[in-house]
C-alpha positions in Angstrom: 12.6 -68.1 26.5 11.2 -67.9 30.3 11.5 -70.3 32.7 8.2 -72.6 33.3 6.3 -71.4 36.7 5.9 -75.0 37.6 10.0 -75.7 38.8 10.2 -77.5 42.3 13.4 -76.9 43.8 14.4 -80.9 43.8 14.2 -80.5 39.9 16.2 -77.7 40.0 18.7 -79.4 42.3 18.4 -82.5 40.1 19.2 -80.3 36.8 22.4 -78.3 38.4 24.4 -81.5 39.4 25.4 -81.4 35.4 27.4 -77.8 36.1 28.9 -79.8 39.2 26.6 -78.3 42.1 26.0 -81.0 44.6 23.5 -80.7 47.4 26.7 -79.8 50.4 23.9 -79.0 53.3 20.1 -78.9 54.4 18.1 -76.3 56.9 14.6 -77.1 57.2 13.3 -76.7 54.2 16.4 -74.8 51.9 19.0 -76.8 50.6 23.2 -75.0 50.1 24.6 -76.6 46.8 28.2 -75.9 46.4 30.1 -76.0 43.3 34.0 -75.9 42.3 33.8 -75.7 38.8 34.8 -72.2 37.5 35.8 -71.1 41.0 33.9 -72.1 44.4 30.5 -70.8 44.7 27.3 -71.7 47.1 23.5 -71.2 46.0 20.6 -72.0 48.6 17.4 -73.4 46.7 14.5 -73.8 48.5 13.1 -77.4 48.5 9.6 -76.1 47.6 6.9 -77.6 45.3 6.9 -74.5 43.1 9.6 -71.7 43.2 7.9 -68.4 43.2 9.2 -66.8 39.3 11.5 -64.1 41.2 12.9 -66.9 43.2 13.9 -68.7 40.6 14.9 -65.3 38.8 17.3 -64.7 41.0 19.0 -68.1 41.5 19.4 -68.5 37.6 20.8 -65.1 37.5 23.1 -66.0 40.0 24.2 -68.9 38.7 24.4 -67.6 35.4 26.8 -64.7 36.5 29.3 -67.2 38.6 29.3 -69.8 35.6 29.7 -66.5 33.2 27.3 -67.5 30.7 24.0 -65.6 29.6 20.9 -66.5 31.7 19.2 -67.4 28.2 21.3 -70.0 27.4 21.1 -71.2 30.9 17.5 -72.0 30.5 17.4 -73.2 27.4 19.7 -76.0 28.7 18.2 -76.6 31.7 14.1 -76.7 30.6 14.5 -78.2 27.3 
């Protein structure tokens, strides 16, 4: 399954807070959600209408990796 090319990064934001991220700082126009579950880790997510596909790529892959669970399963729980 691929992730829809219409994800604003609020949504995104909106549909991590359920693997404990919470939105810990704001510059400009990027947001830093932090997370202790599984270990510390940071993500910055643009607060853009529309994340570019590699954009959004990359922050599922890295979340993915820290919360050591296949990207696929990821995005099946986050877009269904």
């Amino acid at each position: 399954m691929r992730p829809p090319r219409d994800v604003s990064g609020m949504y995104l934001v909106k549909a991590l807070e359920k693997y404990g991220y919470r939105v810990t700082r704001q510059t400009g126009s990027h947001l830093r959600l932090s997370t202790t579950v599984k270990g510390e880790h940071h993500i910055t997510i643009p607060k853009h209408d529309n994340l570019k596909a590699g954009t959004l790529n990359n922050i599922l892959k890295e979340i993915s990796e820290h919360l050591k669970t296949e990207k696929q399963v990821l995005i099946q729980e986050i877009f269904k």
